[in-house]
Structures are given as structure tokens and as C-alpha cells.
LUMKEVO-284536 format. One line per 2 residues: their letters; for each residue x, y, z of C-alpha. Coordinates in steps of 0.5 Angstrom, whole numbers. Layout:
# LUMKEVO-284536
A	X,Y,Z ~ ... .
***
This chain:
# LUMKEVO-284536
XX	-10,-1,74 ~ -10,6,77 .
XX	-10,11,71 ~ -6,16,75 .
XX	0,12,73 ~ 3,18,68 .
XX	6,15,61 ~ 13,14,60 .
XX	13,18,54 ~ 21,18,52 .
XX	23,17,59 ~ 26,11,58 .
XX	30,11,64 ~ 28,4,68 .
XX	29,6,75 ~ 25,13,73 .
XX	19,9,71 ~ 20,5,77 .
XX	20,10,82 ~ 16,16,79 .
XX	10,13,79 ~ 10,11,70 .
XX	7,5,67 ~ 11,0,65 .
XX	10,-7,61 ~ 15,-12,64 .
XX	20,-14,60 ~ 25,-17,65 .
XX	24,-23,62 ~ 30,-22,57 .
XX	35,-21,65 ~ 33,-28,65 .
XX	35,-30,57 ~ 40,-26,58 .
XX	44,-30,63 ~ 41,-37,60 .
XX	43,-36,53 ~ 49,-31,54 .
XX	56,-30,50 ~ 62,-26,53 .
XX	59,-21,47 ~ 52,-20,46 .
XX	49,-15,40 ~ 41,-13,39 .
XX	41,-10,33 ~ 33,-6,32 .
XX	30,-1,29 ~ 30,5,32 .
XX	25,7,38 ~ 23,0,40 .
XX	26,0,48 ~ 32,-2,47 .
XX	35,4,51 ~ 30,2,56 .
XX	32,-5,56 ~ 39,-3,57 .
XX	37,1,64 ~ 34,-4,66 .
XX	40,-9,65 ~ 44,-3,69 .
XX	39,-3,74 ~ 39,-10,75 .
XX	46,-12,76 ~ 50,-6,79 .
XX	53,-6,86 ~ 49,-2,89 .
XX	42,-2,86 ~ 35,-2,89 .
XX	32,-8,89 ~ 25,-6,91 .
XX	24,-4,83 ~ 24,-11,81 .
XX	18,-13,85 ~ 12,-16,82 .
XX	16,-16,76 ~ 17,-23,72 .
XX	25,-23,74 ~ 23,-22,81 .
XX	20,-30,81 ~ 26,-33,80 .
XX	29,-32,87 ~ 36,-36,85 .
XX	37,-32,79 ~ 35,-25,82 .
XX	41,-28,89 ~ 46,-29,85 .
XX	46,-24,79 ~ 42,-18,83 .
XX	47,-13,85 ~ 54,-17,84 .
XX	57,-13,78 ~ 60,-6,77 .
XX	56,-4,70 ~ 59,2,65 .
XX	53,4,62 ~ 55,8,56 .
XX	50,11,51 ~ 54,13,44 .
XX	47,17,41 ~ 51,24,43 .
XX	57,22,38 ~ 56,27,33 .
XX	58,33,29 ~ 59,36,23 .
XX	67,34,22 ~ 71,29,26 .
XX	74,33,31 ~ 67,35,34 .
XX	65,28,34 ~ 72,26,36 .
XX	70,32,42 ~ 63,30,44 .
XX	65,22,45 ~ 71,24,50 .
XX	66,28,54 ~ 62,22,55 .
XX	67,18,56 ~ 69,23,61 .
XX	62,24,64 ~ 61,17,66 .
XX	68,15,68 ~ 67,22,73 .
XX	61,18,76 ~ 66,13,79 .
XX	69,18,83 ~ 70,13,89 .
XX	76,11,85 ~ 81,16,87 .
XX	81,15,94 ~ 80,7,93 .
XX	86,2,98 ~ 85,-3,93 .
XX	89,1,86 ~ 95,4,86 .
XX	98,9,85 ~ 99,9,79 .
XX	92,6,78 ~ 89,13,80 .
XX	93,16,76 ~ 91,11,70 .
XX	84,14,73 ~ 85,21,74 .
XX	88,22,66 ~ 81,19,64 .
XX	77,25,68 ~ 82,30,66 .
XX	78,38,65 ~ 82,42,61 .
XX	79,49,60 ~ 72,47,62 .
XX	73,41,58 ~ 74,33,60 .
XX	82,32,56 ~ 84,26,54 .
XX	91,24,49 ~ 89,20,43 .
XX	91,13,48 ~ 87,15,54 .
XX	81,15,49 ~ 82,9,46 .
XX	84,5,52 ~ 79,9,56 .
XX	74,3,57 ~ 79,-2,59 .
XX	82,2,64 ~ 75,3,67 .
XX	73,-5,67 ~ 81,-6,70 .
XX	80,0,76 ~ 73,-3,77 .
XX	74,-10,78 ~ 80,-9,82 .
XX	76,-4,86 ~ 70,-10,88 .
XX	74,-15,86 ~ 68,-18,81 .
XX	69,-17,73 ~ 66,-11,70 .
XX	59,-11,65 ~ 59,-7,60 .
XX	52,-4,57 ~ 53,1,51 .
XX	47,4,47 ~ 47,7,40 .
XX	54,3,38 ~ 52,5,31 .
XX	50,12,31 ~ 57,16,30 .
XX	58,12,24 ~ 51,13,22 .
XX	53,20,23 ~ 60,20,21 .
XX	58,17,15 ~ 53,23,13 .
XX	58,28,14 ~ 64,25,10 .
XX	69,22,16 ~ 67,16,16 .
XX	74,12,16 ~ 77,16,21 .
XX	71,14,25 ~ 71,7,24 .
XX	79,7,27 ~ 76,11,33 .
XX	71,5,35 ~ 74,0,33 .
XX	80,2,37 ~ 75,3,43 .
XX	71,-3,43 ~ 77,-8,40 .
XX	82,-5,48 ~ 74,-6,51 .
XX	71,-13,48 ~ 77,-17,45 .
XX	81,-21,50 ~ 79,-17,55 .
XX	81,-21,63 ~ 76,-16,67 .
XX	70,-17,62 ~ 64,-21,66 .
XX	60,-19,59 ~ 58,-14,54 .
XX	51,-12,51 ~ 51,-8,45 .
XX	45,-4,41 ~ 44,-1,35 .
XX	41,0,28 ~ 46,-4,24 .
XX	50,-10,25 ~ 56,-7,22 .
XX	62,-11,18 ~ 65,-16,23 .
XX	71,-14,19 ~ 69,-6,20 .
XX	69,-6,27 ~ 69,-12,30 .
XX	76,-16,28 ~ 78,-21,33 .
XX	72,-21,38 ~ 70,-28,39 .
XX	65,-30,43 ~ 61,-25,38 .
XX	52,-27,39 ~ 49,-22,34 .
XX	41,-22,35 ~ 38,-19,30 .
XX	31,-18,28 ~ 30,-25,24 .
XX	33,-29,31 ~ 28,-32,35 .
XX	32,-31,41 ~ 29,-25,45 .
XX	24,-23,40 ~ 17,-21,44 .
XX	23,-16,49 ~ 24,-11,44 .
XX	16,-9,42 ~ 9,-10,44 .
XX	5,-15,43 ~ -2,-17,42 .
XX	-4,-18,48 ~ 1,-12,52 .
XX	-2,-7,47 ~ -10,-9,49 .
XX	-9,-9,57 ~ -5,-1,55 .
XX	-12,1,53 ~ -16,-2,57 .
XX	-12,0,63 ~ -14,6,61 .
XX	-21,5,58 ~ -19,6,50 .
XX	-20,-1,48 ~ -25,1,43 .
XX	-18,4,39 ~ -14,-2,39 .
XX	-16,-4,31 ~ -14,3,30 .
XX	-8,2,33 ~ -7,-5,29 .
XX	-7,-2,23 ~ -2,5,24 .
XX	3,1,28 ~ 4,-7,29 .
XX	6,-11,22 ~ 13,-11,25 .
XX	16,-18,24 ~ 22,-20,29 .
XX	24,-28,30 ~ 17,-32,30 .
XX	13,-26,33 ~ 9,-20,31 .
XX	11,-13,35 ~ 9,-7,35 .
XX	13,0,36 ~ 13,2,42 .
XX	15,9,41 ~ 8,10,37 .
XX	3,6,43 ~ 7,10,48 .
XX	5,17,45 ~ -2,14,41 .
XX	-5,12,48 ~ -3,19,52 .
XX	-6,23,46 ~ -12,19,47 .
XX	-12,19,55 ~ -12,27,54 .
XX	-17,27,48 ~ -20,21,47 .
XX	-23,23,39 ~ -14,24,36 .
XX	-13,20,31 ~ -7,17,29 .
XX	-1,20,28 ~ 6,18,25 .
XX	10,19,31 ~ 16,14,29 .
XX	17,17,23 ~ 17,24,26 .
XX	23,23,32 ~ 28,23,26 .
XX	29,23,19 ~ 27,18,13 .
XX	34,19,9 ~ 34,12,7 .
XX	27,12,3 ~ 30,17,0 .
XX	36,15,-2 ~ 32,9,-5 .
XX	28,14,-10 ~ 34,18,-12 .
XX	37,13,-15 ~ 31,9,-17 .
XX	31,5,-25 ~ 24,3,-28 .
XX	24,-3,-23 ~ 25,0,-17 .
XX	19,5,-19 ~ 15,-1,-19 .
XX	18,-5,-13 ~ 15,1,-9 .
XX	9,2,-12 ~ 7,-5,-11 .
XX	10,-4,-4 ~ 5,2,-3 .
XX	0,-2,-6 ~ 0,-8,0 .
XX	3,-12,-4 ~ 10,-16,-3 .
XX	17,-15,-6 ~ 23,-21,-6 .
XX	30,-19,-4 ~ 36,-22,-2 .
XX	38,-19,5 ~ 45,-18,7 .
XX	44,-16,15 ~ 52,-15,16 .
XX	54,-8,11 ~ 58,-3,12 .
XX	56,4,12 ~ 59,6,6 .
XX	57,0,3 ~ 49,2,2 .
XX	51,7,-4 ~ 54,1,-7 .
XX	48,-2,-10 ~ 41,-1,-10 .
XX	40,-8,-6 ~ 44,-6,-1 .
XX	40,0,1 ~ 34,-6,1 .
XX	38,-9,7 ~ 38,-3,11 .
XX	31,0,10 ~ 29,-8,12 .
XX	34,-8,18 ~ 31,-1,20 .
XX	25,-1,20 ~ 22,1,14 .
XX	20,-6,11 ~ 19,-13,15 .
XX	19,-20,13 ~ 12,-24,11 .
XX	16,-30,9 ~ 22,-34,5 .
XX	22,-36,-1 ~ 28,-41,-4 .
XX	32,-38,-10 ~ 32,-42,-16 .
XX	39,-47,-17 ~ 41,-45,-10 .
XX	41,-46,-2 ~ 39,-39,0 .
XX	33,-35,1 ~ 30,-29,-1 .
XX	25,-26,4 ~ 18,-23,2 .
XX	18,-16,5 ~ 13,-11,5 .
XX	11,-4,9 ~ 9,-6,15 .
XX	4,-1,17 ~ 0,5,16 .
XX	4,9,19 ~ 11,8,14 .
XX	7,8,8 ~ 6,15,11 .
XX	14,16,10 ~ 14,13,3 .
XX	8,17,1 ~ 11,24,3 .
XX	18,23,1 ~ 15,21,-6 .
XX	12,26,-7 ~ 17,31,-4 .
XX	22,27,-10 ~ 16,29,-15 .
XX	16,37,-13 ~ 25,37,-13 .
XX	23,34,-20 ~ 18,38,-22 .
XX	22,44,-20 ~ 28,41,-25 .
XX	25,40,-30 ~ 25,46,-34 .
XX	23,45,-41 ~ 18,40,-40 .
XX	14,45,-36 ~ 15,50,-40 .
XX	11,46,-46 ~ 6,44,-41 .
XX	4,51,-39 ~ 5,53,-46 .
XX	0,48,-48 ~ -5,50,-43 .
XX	-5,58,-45 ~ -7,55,-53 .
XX	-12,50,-51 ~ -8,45,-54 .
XX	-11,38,-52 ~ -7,34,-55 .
XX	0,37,-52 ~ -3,37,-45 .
XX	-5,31,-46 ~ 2,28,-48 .
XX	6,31,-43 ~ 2,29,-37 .
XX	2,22,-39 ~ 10,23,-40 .
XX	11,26,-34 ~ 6,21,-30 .
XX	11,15,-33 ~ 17,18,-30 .
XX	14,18,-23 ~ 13,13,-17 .
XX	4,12,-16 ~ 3,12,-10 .
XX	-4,10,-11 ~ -7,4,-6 .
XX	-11,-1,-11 ~ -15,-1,-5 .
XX	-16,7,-5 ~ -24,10,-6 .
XX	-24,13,-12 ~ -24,20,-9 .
XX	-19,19,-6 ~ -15,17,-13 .
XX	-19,24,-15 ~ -16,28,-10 .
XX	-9,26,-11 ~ -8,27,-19 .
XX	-12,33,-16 ~ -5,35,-12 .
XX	0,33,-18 ~ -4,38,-22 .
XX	-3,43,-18 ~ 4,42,-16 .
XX	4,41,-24 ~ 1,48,-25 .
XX	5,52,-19 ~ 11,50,-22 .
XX	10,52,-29 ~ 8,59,-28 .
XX	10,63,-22 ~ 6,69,-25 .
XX	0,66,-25 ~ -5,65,-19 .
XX	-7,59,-18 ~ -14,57,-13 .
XX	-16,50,-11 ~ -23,48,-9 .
XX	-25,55,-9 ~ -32,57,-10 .
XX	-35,59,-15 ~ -43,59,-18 .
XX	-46,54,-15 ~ -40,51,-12 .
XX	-33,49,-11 ~ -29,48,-17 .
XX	-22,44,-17 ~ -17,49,-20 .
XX	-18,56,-23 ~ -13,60,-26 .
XX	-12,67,-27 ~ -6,68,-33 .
XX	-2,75,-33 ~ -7,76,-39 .
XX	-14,80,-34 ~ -18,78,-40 .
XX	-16,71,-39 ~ -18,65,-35 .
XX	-17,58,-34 ~ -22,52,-30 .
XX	-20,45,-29 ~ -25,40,-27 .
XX	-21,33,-24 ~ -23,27,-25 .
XX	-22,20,-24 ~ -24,14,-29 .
XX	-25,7,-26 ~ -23,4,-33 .
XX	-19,6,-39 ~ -25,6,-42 .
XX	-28,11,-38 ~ -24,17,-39 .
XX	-28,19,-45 ~ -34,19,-40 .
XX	-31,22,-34 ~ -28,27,-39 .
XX	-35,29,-41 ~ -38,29,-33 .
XX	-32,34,-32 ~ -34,38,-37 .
XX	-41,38,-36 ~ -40,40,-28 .
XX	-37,46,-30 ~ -42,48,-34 .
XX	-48,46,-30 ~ -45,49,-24 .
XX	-42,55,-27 ~ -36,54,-25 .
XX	-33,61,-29 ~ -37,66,-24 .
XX	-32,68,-21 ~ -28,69,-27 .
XX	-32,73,-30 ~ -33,77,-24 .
XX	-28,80,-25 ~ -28,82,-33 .
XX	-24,75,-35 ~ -28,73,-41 .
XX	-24,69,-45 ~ -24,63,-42 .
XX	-22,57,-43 ~ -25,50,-39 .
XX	-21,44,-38 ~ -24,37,-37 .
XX	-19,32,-34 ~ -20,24,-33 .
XX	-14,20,-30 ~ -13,13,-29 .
XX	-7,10,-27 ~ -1,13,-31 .
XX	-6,15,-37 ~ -10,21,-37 .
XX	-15,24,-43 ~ -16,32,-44 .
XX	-22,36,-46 ~ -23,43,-47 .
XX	-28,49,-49 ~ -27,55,-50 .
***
């Protein structure tokens, strides 16, 4: 392969890879699923940054009048010659994205959606001046395309009957029935819903894609994408010929995400076959049908970074495209089970839940099930397994997080839970820093283990040992910043002959703190571990710098951990 080939890093405009010289993993195989196994209505629901804007290009490319065929050669599609002549180029295609519908209130939702409407229906511009539509067609058309104050303006019907019109102009027009492609189904009601007008948009895209997709004479087919596969209910009534493939079909399932095999021949066209069990461990776990997949949005991005600096490590770019609201959502609300759900998720291991895959927006808060469905359906978890509910004929599906990358996710909104809580909690605070002044072991010790007991571990069994001691090492400080915005706190700071955990230096300047974190392997161990912390501050002279400074009244902490339990010691 030539490496000149530029990566198409969130480019995901089918003909620009094509033509623009970027590489591209053939996924044209879905153009021949598609047409064999086709409904009138067809909805790829996946999570997102797994190609599925790309895919939807690619559709367009393939079957509007007009296409340049050459950007389909040496592609899988283009080995089906009669395929390709009877589908390639025959079909007026409306390609319209819904990603951009958003606002803080309706009316600027209500707006961005008009001027997307209006954008795309400018591009058929030919319409004005086509002999196959009459008069009053024209004008159908010219009140969709409308600029009022700079602006495209359309009344409330234009609005609703919009895409309906479009398919009516465009099939009289070629006198073949329109195709239609849209992107993002779900995002204005992701939005609407984050912002308190969820009903009223629901009414607007179900009127828009009821006139479209329901009993519809100039419809050829319809693909939608989303996140979600919202309430049949909801949006949806009366569409027959409605085929929703979800991320448990195995229908399509290696189209959207990479494969083994795809993510191996990436780095080894560009020499970075070495990186492809990092690459595994970051950025694969991802179940659809009956295969594995990777997400697509991270490999991209991974292996640019590699091919501009080959020691990068992994990044947690999936996570950082947009927010992570839902795993928060799932903390707040989080009981004592719950708790301990995520903490066996974090730990590798596997939870049983019921999946209900058709929910409405403003159902996710309803339940706490509910909010597993949409962290599975998102992305979030994915499925290893089925196992039957007792008394029943329905399954539970086995979940787990799929990769490290969104173990990353859970581990940062956990611990940005425990500072907010921290940061509440006033009184318990207050007690611990009062402890901490007086030496008083046994209140310390008690408030540490209540607080630990509050909170989510996000602990892997499977950790080093140093690691475990570097996280109770955080909790502290985040413990210690919280209880005293006067005292100066230091972590790692040398000091004697080496680098204490934590010092303190308390308003009081004759007073000093030095606290040494350990881990212990056993509940057993902590007494040991207590007394190996107490004598590393001593045998390196931990409280040099402290006494630098004139501070002799100083109080030394040796602090064990394991699991949700700790041990404290002092010497004064």
C-alpha cells in the first residue's frame, strides 16, 4: 500500500476519501445487504463514532443520479456487475443529517432544523426551471427554499410536509421514486430532552417523518441512523415495513466497526504491526450480531497519531468527541447494588441485565434499568452473553465494559462524583480535619472507612499493588483539599532523604503533618503496613522540610488501605 494515503481522521464524506487520496476500508459490502434484504423503512441503530455517517455517504454515492462511478472501482460492490447496473446512479437521494438540530430552547432547534431543510432542498435547485412540474409544484418547491431576513422561512405545514414535497418534485422530475438517507435521527430529541422540550419535539419529527416515511407513494426506501431506537410509539406510529437493526442483529454486523483483520492490515500498511495487542486492549470489546468490532473513530485517530510519533501511547479519543452524561446519570442515582454492579464492571467482570432496546427519551430516568439499556445500546457495556431468567422465556444478556478506553470514562466520572460529594459533605469533613489536628487515630480511622463505604471502588483486582497505593493516595488528597482551604498541602514532595506522600502545613506555623500511604495485601497486613509506613518517614526524614521551616510540633500519620477499610497510626 502507498502510505501517502492521508487518514481520514473525521472526514467521513465517502466521495472526499475517494477522491482526495484517503484510505478507506471497504465497506461496500453493506450496498449489496442492503438491496438483498431490504424493508421499505431500514434503521441502523449504533453507537456513536462507529461509521455510520460514512456508510450513509457512501449509500448516497452509490445510488444518486448523477454519481461518479469510478469511486467504486476496485471496491467489493463493483464485483457485482449487475448489481452495480441496475441500482448505481438510477435514484434521486435526499441525504439529510439531523446532528445539527439543537438549542437551548425549541424555537432554536425548531430554527436549525428549517435551515437544514432549506439547505438541502436549495441543492435541487434545478427544480425551478424543470418542465415535468407544474406551476403550482414550483411554488410547493419555492416555499421550502424561502429566505426571509437572510434566513430560509418556512410556516409550520411547509415544515412538516417538507420532505414529502422534496420526494414528490424529485420523482416527477426523474420519474423514478426518491431514496431517502437520514443521519442522526435521534439527536434533536437527545437534545430536546437535555434541555427541557422534549414533547413539542417529539410532535415535530414525528409529523416530519410520519408525511415522509408513512404511506408515502414517491418513496423507493428510507435508512435511518441513530443512537437509539426510540418508541415505535413515540415516533414511528403507523409505519409498516419498519426493519430495525440493532446492535444485537446479525444482519450487517461487521459494516459498522473494524474487524480483526481490518485493524491488522491498517497498521501494517503503515508499519505499526507491533501496536496491534495495544490497540486491542483500548479499543475492541465491542459486540454487534455474532461479531467483535472495534470503534473506528479510535483506530482512525490511534494510528494517525502513531504514524506521526510512533512511541504515543493510547488515547481515550471516543470518550472525549462528546460527553459521558449517562454514566454519570447511572452514579447519582446510584443504591448500594448499583455501587457494586460498577465496581464488579471495573473489575472485569460481568453483570445480568434485562435490555429493553425500544425506550423513549424521557423514560431513561424512570428506572434505573432503563438507564443500563441505554449505557449498553450506547456504547457503554456490551454483551458477552445470554442467560435465561428463571420461570420465563426471556433472557438477561451478560454485560460488561468493553475496552480499556471506557473503563477510562467510568473511572474519571466516579471520581469527579466523589469530589462534588466530598465537596458537600460539610459535617463529615469538618470531623475528619478536626481528627487529623488532634491525632485522634481512632476518629480518623472511622471517618475514612465510613467515607470509603460511601463510595464506588474503582479498584481492578487485577491492579499492582502500586497502583492500588496511588489511588488511596489521591482519595486522601482529594479528602485533605476539601477539609481545610487554609492548610497547604504538598504531595510527593521531597523531603530528607526522599519523597513524602503528603505534608501538611496547618495555619498554626509551629505545626506540621506527614502522612505515608500504604497498601496492604490482606486485612491482615495492615498493622504491618502501618508500621512500614511509620518507619519510612522516620528512617528517611520525612520531616526535614517541615522543620526547615521552624515547625516542630509535628504529627506523623502511617495510613494502610485495603479495599474499603483502612488502619491509622500516629507519632507525635
Amino acid at each position: 500500500m502507498d502510505r501517502t494515503l492521508k487518514l481520514p481522521v473525521g472526514i467521513d464524506n465517502f466521495e472526499k476519501i475517494r477522491k482526495s487520496g484517503f484510505y478507506y476500508i471497504d465497506k461496500t459490502r453493506l450496498i449489496e445487504q442492503l438491496l438483498q434484504n431490504w424493508g421499505e423503512v431500514n434503521l441502523f441503530t449504533r453507537p456513536r463514532r462507529f461509521g455510520k455517517t460514512l456508510n450513509m455517504s457512501m449509500f448516497k454515492s452509490f445510488f444518486e443520479i448523477g454519481t461518479d462511478k469510478s469511486i467504486f472501482d476496485g471496491l467489493y460492490i463493483s464485483q457485482n456487475t449487475a448489481l452495480c447496473n441496475e441500482y448505481m446512479g438510477k435514484y434521486p437521494v435526499v441525504f439529510i443529517s439531523f446532528k445539527d438540530v439543537n438549542g437551548l430552547t425549541f424555537d432554536r432547534a425548531y430554527d436549525a432544523l428549517v435551515q437544514i431543510i432549506g439547505e438541502i432542498a436549495n441543492g435541487f435547485s434545478f427544480l425551478m426551471n424543470s418542465d415535468k412540474l407544474s406551476k403550482n409544484e414550483k411554488e410547493q418547491y419555492q416555499g421550502i427554499i424561502q429566505i426571509k431576513d437572510g434566513k430560509y422561512h418556512m410556516s409550520d405545514g411547509v415544515v412538516i410536509s417538507s420532505l414529502k414535497v422534496l420526494s414528490q418534485l424529485l420523482t416527477k422530475h426523474y420519474g423514478k421514486n426518491t431514496i431517502f438517507i437520514i443521519d442522526e435521527y435521534d439527536v434533536p430529541l437527545d437534545k430536546a430532552f437535555q434541555h427541557g422540550y422534549y414533547d413539542e419535539m417529539v410532535e415535530l419529527i414525528r409529523g416530519i417523518l410520519g408525511k415522509v416515511l408513512k404511506t408515502n407513494d414517491y418513496l423507493q426506501f428510507a435508512i435511518l441512523t441513530g443512537c437509539l431506537r426510540i418508541s415505535k410509539e413515540s415516533i414511528f406510529t403507523g409505519i409498516n415495513n419498519f426493519k430495525v437493526l440493532s446492535i444485537l442483529d446479525a444482519r450487517f454486523d461487521e459494516q459498522f466497526g473494524f474487524s480483526d483483520d481490518e485493524v491488522k492490515n491498517l497498521l501494517a500498511d503503515y508499519g505499526l504491526a507491533s501496536h496491534f495487542e495495544e490497540a486491542k486492549e483500548w479499543y475492541d470489546g465491542y459486540h454487534f450480531g455474532n461479531v467483535d468490532v472495534y470503534c473506528p473513530w479510535d483506530v482512525i485517530n490511534y494510528v494517525d497519531n502513531l504514524v506521526a510519533n510512533p512511541t504515543a501511547r493510547p488515547q481515550t479519543y471516543w470518550i472525549n468527541s462528546s460527553g459521558n452524561s449517562l454514566v454519570r446519570r447511572l452514579i447519582n442515582i446510584a443504591d448500594s447494588t448499583t455501587k457494586d454492579e460498577v465496581e464488579r464492571l471495573i473489575a472485569g467482570e460481568s453483570i445480568e441485565k434485562v435490555v429493553h432496546l425500544e425506550l423513549t427519551y424521557n423514560e431513561i430516568d424512570k428506572n434505573i434499568d432503563n438507564i443500563w439499556s441505554v449505557l449498553f445500546t450506547t456504547g457503554y457495556l456490551t454483551k458477552v452473553g445470554e442467560v435465561k431468567l428463571p420461570d420465563s422465556e426471556n433472557y438477561a444478556l451478560k454485560l460488561v465494559i468493553p475496552n480499556k478506553e471506557v473503563r477510562e470514562v467510568f473511572i474519571l466520572q466516579i471520581q469527579e462524583w466523589f469530589k462534588e460529594v466530598v465537596a458537600k459533605d460539610n459535617d463529615e469533613i469538618r470531623v475528619l480535619s478536626k481528627a487529623i489536628l488532634e491525632a485522634d487515630t481512632e476518629k480518623i480511622q472511622r471517618q475514612l472507612n465510613i467515607i470509603m463505604d460511601r463510595m464506588i471502588s474503582i479498584l481492578d483486582t487485577k491492579a499492582r499493588d502500586r497502583q492500588k497505593e496511588n489511588f488511596y493516595h489521591g482519595l486522601l488528597l482529594v479528602l485533605l483539599r476539601g477539609s481545610n482551604p487554609n492548610w497547604l498541602i504538598k504531595s510527593n514532595r521531597e523531603s530528607g532523604d526522599g519523597f513524602s506522600d503528603i505534608i501538611i502545613k496547618p495555619e498554626d506555623p509551629d505545626s506540621g503533618i506527614i502522612i505515608e500511604v500504604k497498601y496492604a495485601t490482606s486485612f491482615q497486613g495492615l498493622d504491618k503496613s502501618c508500621e512500614d509506613a511509620m518507619n519510612q518517614i522516620n528512617t528517611r526524614r520525612y520531616d526535614a522540610v517541615l522543620r526547615e521551616e521552624g515547625r516542630c510540633n509535628i504529627i506523623k500519620y502511617g495510613i494502610a488501605f485495603h479495599k474499603k477499610r483502612c488502619k491509622v497510626v500516629s507519632d507525635k
